[in-house]
LOMAR-240091 format. One record per residue (C-alpha): residue number from 1; residue in three letters; x, y, z. Coordinates in Angstrom, 3 decimals, decimal comma. Example, Ala and Ser with C-alpha at 12.3 -4.5 7.8 and 13.67 -1.06 7.14 Angstrom:
% residues 2
REC; pos; code; xx; yy; zz
REC; 1; Ala; 12,300; -4,500; 7,800
REC; 2; Ser; 13,670; -1,060; 7,140
//
This chain:
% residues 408
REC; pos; code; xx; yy; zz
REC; 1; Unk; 19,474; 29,208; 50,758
REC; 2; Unk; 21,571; 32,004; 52,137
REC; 3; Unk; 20,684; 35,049; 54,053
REC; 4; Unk; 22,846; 37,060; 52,439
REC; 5; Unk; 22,039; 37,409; 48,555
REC; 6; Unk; 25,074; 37,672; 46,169
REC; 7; Unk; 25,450; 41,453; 44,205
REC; 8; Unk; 25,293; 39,722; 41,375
REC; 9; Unk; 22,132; 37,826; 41,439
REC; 10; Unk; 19,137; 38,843; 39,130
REC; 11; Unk; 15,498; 38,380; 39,563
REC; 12; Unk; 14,048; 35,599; 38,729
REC; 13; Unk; 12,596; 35,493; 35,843
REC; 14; Unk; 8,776; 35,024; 34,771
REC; 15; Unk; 8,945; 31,140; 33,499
REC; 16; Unk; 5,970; 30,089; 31,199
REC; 17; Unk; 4,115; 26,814; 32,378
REC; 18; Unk; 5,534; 23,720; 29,793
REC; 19; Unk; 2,102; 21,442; 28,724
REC; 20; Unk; 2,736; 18,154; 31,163
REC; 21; Unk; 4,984; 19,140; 33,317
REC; 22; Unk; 3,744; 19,833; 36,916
REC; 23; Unk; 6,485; 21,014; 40,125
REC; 24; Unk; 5,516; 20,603; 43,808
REC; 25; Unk; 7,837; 20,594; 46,878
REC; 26; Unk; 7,420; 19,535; 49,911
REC; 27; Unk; 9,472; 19,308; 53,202
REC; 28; Unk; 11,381; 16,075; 53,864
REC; 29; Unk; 13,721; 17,798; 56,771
REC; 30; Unk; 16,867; 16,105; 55,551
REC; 31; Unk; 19,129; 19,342; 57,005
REC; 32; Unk; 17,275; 21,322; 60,284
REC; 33; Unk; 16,461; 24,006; 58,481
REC; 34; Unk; 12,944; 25,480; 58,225
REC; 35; Unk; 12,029; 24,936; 54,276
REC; 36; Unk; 10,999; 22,867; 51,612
REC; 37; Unk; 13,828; 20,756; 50,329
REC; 38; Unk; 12,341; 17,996; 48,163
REC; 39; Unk; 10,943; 18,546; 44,804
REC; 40; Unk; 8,980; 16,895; 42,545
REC; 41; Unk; 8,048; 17,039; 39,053
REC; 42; Unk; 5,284; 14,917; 37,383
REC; 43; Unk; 6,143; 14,514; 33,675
REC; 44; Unk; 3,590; 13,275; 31,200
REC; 45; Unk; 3,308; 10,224; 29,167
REC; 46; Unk; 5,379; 9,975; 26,420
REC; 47; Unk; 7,990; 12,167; 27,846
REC; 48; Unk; 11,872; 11,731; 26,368
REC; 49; Unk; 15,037; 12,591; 28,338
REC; 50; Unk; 18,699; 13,429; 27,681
REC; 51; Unk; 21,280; 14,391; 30,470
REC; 52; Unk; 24,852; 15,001; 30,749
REC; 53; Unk; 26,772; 14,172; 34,519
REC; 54; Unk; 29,769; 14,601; 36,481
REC; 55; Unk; 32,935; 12,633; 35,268
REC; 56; Unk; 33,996; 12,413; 39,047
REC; 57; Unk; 35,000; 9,013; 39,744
REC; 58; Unk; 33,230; 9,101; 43,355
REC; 59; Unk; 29,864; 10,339; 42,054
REC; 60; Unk; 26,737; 9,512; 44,145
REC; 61; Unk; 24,124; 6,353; 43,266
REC; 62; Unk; 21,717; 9,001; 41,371
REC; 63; Unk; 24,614; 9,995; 38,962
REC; 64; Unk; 25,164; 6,186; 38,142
REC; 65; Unk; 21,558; 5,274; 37,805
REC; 66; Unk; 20,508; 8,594; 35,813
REC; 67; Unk; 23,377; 7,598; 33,391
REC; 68; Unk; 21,699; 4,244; 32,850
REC; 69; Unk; 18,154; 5,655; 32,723
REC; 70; Unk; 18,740; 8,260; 29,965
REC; 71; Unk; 20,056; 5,887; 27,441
REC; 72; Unk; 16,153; 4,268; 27,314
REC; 73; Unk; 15,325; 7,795; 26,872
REC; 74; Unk; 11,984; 7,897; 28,370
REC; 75; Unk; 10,836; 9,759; 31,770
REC; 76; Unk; 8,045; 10,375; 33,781
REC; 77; Unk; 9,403; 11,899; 37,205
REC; 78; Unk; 11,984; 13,967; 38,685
REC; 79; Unk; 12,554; 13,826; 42,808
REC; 80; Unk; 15,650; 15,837; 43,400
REC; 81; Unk; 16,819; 15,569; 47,425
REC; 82; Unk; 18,418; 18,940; 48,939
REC; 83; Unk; 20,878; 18,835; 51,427
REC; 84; Unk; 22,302; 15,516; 51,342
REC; 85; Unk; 24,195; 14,956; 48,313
REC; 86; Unk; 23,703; 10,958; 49,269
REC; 87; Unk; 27,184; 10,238; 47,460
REC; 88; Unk; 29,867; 7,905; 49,178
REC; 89; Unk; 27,241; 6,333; 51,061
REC; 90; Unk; 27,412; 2,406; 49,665
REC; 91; Unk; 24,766; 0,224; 49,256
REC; 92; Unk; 22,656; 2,181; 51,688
REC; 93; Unk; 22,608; 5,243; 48,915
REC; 94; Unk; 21,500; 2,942; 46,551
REC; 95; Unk; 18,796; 1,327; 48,731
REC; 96; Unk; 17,386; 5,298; 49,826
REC; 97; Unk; 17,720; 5,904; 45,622
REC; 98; Unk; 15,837; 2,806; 44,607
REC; 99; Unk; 13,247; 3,022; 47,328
REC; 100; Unk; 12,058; 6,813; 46,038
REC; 101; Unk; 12,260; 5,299; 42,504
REC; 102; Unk; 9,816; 2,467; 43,302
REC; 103; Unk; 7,386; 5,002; 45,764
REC; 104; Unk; 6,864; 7,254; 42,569
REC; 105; Unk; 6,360; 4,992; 39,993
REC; 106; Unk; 4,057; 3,027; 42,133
REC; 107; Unk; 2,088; 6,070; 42,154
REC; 108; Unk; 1,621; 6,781; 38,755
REC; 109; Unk; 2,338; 3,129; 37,343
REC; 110; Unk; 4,798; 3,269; 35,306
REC; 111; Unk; 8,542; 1,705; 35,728
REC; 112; Unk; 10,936; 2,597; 38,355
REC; 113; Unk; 13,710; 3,589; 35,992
REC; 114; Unk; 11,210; 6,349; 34,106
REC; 115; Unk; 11,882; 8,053; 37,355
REC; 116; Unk; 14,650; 10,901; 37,770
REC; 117; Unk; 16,435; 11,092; 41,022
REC; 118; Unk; 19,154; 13,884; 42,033
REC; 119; Unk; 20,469; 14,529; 45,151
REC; 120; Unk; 22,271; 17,617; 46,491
REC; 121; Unk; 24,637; 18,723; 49,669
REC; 122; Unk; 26,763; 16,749; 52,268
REC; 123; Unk; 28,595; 13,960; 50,967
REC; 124; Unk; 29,390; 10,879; 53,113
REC; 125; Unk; 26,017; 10,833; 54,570
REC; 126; Unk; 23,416; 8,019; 53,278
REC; 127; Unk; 19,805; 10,108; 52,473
REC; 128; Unk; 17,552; 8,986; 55,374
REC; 129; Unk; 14,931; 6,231; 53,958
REC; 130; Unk; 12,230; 6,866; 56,491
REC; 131; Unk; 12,632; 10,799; 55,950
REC; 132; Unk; 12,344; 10,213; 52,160
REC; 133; Unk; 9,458; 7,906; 52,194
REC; 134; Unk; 7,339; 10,433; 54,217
REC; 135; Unk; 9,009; 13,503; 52,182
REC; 136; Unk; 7,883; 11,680; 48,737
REC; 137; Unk; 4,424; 10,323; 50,167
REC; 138; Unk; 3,974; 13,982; 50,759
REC; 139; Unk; 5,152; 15,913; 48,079
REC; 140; Unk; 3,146; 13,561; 45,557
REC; 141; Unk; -0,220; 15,375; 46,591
REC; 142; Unk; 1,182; 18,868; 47,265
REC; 143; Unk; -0,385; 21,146; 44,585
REC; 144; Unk; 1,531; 22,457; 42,171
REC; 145; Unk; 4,347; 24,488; 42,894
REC; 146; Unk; 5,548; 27,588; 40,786
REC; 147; Unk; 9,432; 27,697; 38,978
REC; 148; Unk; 10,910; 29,836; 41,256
REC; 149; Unk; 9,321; 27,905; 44,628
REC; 150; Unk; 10,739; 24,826; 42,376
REC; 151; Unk; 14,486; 26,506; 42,218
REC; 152; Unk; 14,328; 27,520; 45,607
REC; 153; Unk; 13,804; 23,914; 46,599
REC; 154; Unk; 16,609; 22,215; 44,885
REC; 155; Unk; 19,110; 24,944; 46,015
REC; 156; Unk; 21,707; 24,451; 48,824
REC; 157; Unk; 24,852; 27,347; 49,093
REC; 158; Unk; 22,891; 29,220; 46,296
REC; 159; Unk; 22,078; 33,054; 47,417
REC; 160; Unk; 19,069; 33,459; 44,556
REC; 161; Unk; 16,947; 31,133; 42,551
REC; 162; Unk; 18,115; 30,523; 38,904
REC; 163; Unk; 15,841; 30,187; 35,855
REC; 164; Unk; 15,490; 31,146; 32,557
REC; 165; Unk; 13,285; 30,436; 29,172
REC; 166; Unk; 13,435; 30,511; 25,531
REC; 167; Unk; 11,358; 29,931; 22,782
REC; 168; Unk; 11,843; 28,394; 18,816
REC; 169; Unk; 9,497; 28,085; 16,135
REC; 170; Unk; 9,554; 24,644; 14,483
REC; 171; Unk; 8,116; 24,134; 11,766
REC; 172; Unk; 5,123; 26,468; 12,389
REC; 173; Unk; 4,815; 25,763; 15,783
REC; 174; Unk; 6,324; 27,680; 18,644
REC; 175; Unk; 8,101; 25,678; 21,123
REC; 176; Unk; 9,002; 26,698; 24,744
REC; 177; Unk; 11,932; 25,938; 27,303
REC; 178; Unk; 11,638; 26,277; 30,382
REC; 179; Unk; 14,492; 25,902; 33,300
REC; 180; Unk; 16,043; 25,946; 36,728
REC; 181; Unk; 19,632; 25,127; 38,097
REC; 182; Unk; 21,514; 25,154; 41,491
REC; 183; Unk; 24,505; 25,854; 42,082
REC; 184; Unk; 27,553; 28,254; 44,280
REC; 185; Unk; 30,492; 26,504; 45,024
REC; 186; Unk; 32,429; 22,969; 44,208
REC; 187; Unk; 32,092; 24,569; 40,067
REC; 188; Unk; 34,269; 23,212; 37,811
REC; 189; Unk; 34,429; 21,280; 35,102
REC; 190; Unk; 33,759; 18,675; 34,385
REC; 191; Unk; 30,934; 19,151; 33,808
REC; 192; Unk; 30,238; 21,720; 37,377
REC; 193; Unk; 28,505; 21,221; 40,719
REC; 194; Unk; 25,191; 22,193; 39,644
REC; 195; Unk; 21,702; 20,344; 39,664
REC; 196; Unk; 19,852; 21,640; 36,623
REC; 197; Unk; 16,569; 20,715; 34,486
REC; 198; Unk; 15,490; 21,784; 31,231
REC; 199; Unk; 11,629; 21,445; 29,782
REC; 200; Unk; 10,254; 21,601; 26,981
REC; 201; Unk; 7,184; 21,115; 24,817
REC; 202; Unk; 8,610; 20,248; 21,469
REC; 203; Unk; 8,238; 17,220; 20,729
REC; 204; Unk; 12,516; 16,072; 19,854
REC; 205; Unk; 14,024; 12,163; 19,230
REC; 206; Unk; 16,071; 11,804; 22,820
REC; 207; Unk; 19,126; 10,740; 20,674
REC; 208; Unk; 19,107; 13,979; 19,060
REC; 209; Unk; 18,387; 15,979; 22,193
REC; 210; Unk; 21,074; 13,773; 23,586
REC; 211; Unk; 23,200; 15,215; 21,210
REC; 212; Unk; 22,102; 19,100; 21,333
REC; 213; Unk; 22,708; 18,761; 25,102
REC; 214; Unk; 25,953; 17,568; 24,952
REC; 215; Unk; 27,262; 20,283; 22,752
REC; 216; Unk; 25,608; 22,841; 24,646
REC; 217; Unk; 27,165; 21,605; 27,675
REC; 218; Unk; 30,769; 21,804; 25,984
REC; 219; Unk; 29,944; 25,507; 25,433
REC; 220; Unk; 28,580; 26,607; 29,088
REC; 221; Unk; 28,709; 24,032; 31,744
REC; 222; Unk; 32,063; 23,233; 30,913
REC; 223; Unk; 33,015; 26,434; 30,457
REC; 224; Unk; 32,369; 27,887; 34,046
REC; 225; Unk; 34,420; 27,509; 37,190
REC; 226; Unk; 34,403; 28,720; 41,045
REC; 227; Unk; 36,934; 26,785; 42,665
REC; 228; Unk; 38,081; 24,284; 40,563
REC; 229; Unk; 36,600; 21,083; 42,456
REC; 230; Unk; 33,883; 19,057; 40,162
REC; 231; Unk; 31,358; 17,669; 41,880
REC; 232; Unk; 30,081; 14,162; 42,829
REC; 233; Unk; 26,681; 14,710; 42,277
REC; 234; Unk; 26,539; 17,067; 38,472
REC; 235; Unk; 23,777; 16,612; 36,730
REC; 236; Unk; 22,024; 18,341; 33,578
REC; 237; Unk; 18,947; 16,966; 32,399
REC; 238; Unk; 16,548; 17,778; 29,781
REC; 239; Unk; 13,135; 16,430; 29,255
REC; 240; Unk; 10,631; 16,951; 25,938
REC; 241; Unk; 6,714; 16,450; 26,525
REC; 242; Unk; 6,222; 16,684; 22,941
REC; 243; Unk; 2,970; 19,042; 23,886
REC; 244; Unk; 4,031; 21,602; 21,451
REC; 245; Unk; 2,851; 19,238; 18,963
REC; 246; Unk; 5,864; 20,325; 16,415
REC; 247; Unk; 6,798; 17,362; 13,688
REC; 248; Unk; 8,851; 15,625; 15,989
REC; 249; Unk; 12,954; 16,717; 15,261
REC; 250; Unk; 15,175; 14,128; 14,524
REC; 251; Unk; 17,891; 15,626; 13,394
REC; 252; Unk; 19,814; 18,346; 11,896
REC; 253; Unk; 17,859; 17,693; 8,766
REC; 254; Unk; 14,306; 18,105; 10,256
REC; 255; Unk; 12,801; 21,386; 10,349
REC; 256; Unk; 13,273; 23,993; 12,857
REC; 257; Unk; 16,303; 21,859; 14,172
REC; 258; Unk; 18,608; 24,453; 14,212
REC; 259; Unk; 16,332; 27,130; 16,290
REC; 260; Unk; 15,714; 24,572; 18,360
REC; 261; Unk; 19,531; 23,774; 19,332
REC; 262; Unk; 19,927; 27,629; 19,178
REC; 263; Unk; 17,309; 27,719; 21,915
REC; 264; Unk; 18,986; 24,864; 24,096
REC; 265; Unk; 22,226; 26,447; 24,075
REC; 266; Unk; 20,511; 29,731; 25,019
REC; 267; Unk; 19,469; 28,368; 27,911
REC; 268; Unk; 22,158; 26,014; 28,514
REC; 269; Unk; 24,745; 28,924; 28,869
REC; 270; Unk; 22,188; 31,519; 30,723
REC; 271; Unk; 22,327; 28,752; 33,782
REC; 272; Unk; 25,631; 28,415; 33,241
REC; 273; Unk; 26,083; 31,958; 34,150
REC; 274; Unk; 24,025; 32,505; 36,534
REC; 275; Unk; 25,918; 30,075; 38,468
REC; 276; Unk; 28,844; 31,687; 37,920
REC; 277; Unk; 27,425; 34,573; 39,202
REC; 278; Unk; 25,957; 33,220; 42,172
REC; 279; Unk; 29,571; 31,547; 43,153
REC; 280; Unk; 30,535; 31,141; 47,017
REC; 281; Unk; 31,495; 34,890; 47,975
REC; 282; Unk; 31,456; 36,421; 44,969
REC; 283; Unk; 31,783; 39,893; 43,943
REC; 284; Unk; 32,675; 40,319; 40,826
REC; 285; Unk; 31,445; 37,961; 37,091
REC; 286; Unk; 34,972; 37,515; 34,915
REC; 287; Unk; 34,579; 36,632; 31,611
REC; 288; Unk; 37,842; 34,838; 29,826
REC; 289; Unk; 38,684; 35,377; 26,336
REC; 290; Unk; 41,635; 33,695; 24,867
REC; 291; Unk; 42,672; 33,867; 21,451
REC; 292; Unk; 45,418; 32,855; 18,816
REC; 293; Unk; 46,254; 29,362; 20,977
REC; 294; Unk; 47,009; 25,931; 18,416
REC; 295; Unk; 43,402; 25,236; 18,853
REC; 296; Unk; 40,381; 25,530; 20,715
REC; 297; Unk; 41,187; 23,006; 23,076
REC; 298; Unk; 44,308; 24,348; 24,234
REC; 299; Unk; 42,520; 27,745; 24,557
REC; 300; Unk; 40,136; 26,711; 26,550
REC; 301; Unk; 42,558; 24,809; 28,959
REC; 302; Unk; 44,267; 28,215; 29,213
REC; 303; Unk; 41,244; 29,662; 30,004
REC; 304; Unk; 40,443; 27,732; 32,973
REC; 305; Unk; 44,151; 28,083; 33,525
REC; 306; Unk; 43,844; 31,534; 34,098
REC; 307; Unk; 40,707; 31,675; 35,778
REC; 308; Unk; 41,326; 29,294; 38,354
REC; 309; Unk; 43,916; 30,899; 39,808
REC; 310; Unk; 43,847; 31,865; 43,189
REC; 311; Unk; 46,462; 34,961; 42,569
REC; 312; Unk; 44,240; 36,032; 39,957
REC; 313; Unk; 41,027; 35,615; 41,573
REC; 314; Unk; 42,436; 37,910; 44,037
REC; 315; Unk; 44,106; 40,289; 42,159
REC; 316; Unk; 40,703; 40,927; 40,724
REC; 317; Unk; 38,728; 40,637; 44,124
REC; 318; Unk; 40,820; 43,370; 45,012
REC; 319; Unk; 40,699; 45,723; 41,973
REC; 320; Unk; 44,804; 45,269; 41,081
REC; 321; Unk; 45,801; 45,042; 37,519
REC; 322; Unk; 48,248; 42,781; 37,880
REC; 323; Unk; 48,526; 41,501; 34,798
REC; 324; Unk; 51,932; 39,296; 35,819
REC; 325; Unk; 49,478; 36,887; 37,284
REC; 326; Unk; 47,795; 36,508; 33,784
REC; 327; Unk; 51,026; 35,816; 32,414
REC; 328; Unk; 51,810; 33,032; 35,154
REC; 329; Unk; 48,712; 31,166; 34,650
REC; 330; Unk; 48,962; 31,084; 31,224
REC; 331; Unk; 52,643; 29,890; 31,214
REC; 332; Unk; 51,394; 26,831; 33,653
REC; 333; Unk; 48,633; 25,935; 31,925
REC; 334; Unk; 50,818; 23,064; 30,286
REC; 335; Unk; 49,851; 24,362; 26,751
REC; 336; Unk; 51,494; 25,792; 23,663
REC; 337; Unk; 52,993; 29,590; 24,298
REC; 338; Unk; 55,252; 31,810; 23,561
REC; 339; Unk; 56,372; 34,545; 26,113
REC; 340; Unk; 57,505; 36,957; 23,274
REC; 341; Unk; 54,072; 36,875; 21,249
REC; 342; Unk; 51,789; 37,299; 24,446
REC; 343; Unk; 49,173; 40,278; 24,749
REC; 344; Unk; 47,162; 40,723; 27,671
REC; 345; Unk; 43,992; 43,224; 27,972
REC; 346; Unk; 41,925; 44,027; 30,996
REC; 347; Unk; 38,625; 45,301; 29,521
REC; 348; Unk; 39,249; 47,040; 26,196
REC; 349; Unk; 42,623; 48,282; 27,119
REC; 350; Unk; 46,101; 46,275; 26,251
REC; 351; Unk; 48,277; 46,108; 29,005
REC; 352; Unk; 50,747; 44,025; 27,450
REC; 353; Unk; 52,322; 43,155; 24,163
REC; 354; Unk; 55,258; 41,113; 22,895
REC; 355; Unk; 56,092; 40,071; 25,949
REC; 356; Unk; 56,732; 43,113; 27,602
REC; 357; Unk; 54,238; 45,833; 28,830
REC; 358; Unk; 52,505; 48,133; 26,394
REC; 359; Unk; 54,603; 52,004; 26,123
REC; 360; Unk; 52,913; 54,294; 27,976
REC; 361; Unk; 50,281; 51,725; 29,161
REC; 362; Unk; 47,916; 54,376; 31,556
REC; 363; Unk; 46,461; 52,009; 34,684
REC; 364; Unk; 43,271; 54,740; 35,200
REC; 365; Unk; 41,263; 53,389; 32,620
REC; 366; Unk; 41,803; 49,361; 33,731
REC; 367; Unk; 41,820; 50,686; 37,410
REC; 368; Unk; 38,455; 52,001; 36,400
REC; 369; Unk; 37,203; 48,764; 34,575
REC; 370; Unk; 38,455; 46,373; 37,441
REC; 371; Unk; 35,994; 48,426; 40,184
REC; 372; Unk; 32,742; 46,859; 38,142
REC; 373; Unk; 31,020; 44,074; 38,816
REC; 374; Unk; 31,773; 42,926; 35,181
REC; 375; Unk; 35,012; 42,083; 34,693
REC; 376; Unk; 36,675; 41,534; 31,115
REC; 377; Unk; 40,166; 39,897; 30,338
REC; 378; Unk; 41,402; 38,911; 27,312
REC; 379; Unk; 44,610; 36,831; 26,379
REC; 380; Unk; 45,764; 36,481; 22,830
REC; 381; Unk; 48,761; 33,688; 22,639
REC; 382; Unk; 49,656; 34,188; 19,286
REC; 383; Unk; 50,431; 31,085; 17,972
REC; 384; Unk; 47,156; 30,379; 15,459
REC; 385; Unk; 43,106; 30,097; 15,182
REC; 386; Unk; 42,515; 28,816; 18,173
REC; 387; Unk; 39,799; 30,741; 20,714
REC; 388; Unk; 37,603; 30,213; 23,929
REC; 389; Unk; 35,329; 31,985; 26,898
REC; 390; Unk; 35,189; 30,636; 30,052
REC; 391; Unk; 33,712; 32,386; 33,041
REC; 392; Unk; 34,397; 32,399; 36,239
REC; 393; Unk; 34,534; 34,453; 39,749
REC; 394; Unk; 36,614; 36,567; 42,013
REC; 395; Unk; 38,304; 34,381; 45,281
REC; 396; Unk; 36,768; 36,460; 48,721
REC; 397; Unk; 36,697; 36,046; 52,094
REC; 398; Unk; 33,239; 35,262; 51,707
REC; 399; Unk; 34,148; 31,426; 50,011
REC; 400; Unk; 36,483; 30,653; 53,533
REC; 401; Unk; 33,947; 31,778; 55,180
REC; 402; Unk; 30,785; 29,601; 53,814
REC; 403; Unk; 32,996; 26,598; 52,950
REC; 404; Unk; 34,550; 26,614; 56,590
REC; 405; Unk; 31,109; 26,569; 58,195
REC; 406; Unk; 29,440; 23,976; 55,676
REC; 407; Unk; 28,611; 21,537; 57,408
REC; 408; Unk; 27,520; 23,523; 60,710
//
């Protein structure tokens, strides 16, 4: 982890222990750097998994096993590998994947695909077999480790660990999540370079928590970028102990379903944010509002329209209410708009309107706004029902900087 800890960061939170799940870390020394970076969750029997992953076409050996694993739906490990993402790396990727697999489930006898790999930092560099043997033979007696000693582990560019929690009663029972992500830079969707595990102790059907993840991913990891550039390695996973001992949910129909999804999205868009907040350099957390586009779709792809932008990540990096910049992103976003029914607001003041700027429009206020650390714009297009958030980051020296000297 960096030095230097982003202004935006916030503590980490106070995580409540999930029934039969158990962290440890260890030190594998896959980067020369003096910390643990190997982690290792035990999950108990009867454990059920969902997990969304990158859609880039040159994802890493984990991504395509972990997309096989999940559709059998059961687990009872995670390993995740910091700082060597293990992607582009052949047959020898595989091999180093396969190996940790088998080590694990040798350990606690069960099969080789119940167990969870994710890798996480350079790419082009196959993860070191004999460093991962010795990394997992260790970690699997470490004692237990604690959430945040868990989030620092998995972390790579990230500044502060990430977690969060939530709770839903099902039923009559109360139900807990518990989670930690990684990620700073290479955010986008989809679905974002992050690493990031969920756990709970409801007891859910892993089709239906397939499902609940996937639609809380459309609302928060897909609604986030840094830099634009999605990841080879993205992956979202969520895991149910069934501890809780809820009546097991399977489906929209069962009760407590919808505080549990309520829950999961929670969470889901609480990482997402954090993220966000911890991107590469950043200063500032910009939340996207667009409204009145043909449909949500197209507002959301004028969303990320807008908030990738270099100009405007820099206007707003440097306090300027430019507002043309708005106005150019949204006009290349490739999406229904008119130039003459366009409004533009920066915080809760409209700059624009019509197409032209707003009479009398006084900069102090959005002058005033823009020298936060929160940063609000809001685009209406005009056109009909259609609305989205995204949320991104301002553009600093601070990303050249850290992305120039990544692999030193």
């Amino acid at each position: 982890m960096s030095d230097a800890v982003s202004p935006l960061a916030s503590p980490f939170p106070t995580l409540p222990a999930i029934a039969g799940v158990t962290p440890r870390i260890a030190r594998a020394g896959y980067k020369d750097w003096g910390r643990c970076d190997l982690t290792y969750v035990e999950l108990s029997e009867g454990t059920e998994v969902a997990g969304v992953f990158t859609k880039n076409i040159c994802c890493s050996s984990e991504v395509e096993l972990g997309r096989e694993q999940v559709k059998a739906g059961h687990a009872r490990a995670l390993i995740v590998n910091a700082g060597n993402s293990n992607a582009f790396t052949g047959y020898r990727g595989r091999e180093a994947v396969e190996q940790i697999m088998a080590q694990v489930a040798a350990h606690l006898g069960c099969a080789p695909d119940e167990v969870f790999v994710s890798s996480t930092g350079v790419i082009g560099v196959p993860l070191p077999k004999d460093k991962a043997r010795e990394g997992v033979a260790r970690v699997l007696t470490e004692v237990p480790a604690s959430w945040e000693d868990a989030a620092r582990t998995i972390s790579t560019t990230d500044t502060f660990p990430k977690g969060t929690t939530a709770t839903a009663i099902v039923g009559d029972t109360k139900v807990t999540l518990s989670a930690i992500i990684k990620g700073s830079g290479m955010i986008a969707p989809n679905m974002a370079t992050m690493l990031g595990y969920i756990f709970t102790d409801g007891a859910i059907a892993p089709a239906f928590l397939q499902e609940l993840l996937g639609a809380a991913t459309e609302r928060s990891f897909n609604c986030i970028t840094v830099d634009s550039d999605t990841s080879t390695s993205d992956t979202v996973l969520a895991f149910a102990t069934g501890k809780a001992g809820n009546a097991r949910i399977e489906g929209y129909d069962s009760p407590g379903a919808d505080a549990f999804a309520a829950a999961l999205s929670d969470v889901c868009l609480q990482l997402a944010h954090l993220v966000v907040r911890d991107g590469e350099g950043a200063q500032k957390f910009i939340e996207i509002r667009v409204t009145g586009a043909v449909s949500d779709t197209s507002a959301r792809r004028i969303g990320l329209a807008i908030a990738n932008s270099p100009l405007v990540k820099t206007a707003i990096a440097g306090e300027d209410a430019n507002w043309g910049r708005v106005v150019m992103a949204v006009g290349k976003a490739g999406e229904p708009a008119d130039r003459d029914r366009l409004a533009i607001r920066f915080g809760d003041v409209w700059v624009a309107r019509d197409g032209l700027a707003v009479a009398g429009y006084d900069e102090a206020p959005v002058a005033a706004h823009l020298k936060g650390q929160d940063i609000r714009i809001g685009v209406d297009i005009g056109l009909g029902d259609g609305t989205a958030t995204v949320w991104t980051c301002d553009l600093t020296h601070g990303y050249i900087s850290i992305n120039a000297d990544y692999r030193s």
